[in-house]
C-alpha positions in Angstrom: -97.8 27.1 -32.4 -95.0 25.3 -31.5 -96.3 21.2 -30.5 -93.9 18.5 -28.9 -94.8 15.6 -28.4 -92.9 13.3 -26.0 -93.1 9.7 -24.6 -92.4 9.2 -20.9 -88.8 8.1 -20.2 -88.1 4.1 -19.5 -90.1 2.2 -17.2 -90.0 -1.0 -15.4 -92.4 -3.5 -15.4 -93.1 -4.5 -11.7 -95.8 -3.1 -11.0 -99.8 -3.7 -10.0 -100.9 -2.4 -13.3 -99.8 -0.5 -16.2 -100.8 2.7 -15.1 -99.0 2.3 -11.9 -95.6 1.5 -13.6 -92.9 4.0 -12.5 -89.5 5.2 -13.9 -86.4 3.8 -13.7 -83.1 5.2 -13.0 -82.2 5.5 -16.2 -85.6 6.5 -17.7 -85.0 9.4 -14.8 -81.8 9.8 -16.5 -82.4 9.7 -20.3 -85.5 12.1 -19.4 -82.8 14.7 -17.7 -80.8 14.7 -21.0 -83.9 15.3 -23.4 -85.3 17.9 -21.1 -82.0 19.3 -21.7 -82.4 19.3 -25.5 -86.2 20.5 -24.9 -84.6 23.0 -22.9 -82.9 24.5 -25.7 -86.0 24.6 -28.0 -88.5 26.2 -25.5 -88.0 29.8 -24.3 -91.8 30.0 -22.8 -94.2 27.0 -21.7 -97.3 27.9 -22.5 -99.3 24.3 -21.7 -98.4 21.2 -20.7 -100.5 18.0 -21.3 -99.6 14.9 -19.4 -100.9 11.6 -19.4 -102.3 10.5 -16.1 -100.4 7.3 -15.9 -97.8 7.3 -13.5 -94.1 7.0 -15.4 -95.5 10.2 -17.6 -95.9 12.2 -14.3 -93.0 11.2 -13.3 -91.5 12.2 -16.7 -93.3 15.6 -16.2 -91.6 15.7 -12.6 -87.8 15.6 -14.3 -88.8 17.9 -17.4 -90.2 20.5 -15.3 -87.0 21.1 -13.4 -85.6 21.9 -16.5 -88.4 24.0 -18.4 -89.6 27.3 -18.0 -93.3 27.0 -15.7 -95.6 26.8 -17.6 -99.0 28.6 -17.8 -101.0 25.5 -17.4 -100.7 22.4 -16.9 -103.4 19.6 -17.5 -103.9 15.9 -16.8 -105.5 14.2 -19.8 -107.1 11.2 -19.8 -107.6 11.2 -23.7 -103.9 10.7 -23.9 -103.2 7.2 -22.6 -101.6 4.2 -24.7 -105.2 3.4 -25.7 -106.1 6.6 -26.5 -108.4 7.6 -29.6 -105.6 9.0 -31.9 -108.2 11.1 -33.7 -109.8 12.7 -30.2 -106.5 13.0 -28.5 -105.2 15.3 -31.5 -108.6 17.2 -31.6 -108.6 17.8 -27.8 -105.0 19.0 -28.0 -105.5 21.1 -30.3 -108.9 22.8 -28.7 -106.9 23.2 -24.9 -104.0 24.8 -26.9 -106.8 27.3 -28.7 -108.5 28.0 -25.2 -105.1 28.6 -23.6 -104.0 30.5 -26.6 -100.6 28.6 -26.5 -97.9 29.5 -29.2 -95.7 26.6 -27.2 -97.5 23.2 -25.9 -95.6 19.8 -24.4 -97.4 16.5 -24.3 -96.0 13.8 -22.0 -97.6 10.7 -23.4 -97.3 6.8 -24.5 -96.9 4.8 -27.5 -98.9 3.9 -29.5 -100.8 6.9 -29.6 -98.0 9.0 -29.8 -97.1 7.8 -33.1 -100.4 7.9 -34.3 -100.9 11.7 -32.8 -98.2 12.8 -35.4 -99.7 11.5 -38.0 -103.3 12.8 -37.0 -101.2 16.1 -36.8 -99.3 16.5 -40.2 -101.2 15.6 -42.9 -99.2 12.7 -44.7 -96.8 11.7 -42.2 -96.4 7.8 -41.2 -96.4 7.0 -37.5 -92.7 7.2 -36.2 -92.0 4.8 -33.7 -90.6 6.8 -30.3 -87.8 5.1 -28.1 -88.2 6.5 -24.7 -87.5 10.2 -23.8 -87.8 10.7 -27.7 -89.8 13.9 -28.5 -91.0 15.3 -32.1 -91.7 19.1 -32.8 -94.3 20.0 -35.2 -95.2 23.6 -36.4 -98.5 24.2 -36.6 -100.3 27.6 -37.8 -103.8 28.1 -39.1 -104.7 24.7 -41.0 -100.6 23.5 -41.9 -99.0 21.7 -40.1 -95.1 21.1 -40.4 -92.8 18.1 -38.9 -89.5 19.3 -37.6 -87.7 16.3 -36.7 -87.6 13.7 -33.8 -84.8 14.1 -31.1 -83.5 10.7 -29.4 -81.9 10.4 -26.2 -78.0 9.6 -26.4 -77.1 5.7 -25.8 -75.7 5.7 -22.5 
């Protein structure tokens, strides 16, 4: 299976709550350029896995102009920035199984994005994500593998 992970593009701060904060222009912008990249790396979709906050829909709403469909899509409420890093990567993993996805996308936050990697690839530190920044992780049987991070290009 091939994983990425991805944290939602910039966002502004002006808004009722946190989960209501929406993208900016250049978040909308920076996310056009990784989906891009992503683009380049993803031939099928199999699932998608967005957090229900709003600037990771959003995220999804760029990407998915880009992508090929995928099979399914999901809203996860395990994946939010406060998250259980340990439950979010075991219910990842189990939606990928009962999909049977050999490609999966997760549009998420930090911190648990961070941590996910690290529940994900035994070993591996926390990387800190700028915005728009994705990691791909092969994962097969019980191994995991990190790949590398991608960053959006200073603009």
């Amino acid at each position: 299976m091939q994983l990425f992970l991805m944290r939602h593009g910039e966002s502004g701060f002006d808004a009722p709550s946190d989960r209501e904060r929406t993208l900016t222009h250049h978040g909308r912008y920076q996310t056009g350029q990784m989906a891009n990249l992503l683009s380049s790396k993803i031939s099928q979709l199999d699932l998608v896995l967005i957090s229900p906050y709003l600037r990771a829909q959003q995220t999804w709403q760029v990407l998915s102009k880009h992508l090929p469909k995928p099979r399914k899509c999901v809203v996860l409420d395990d994946i939010t920035p406060s998250g259980d890093p340990k439950t979010a990567a075991d219910v990842i993993l189990a939606y990928a199984d009962q999909y049977k996805a050999d490609t999966v996308l997760v549009v998420t936050h930090m911190p648990i994005v961070g941590f996910l990697v690290s529940e994900l690839v035994a070993g591996k530190e926390p990387p800190i994500f700028a915005t728009s920044a994705f990691v791909q992780i092969d994962k097969h049987l019980e191994q995991a593998s990190y790949v590398g991070m991608s960053y959006p290009q200073a603009s």
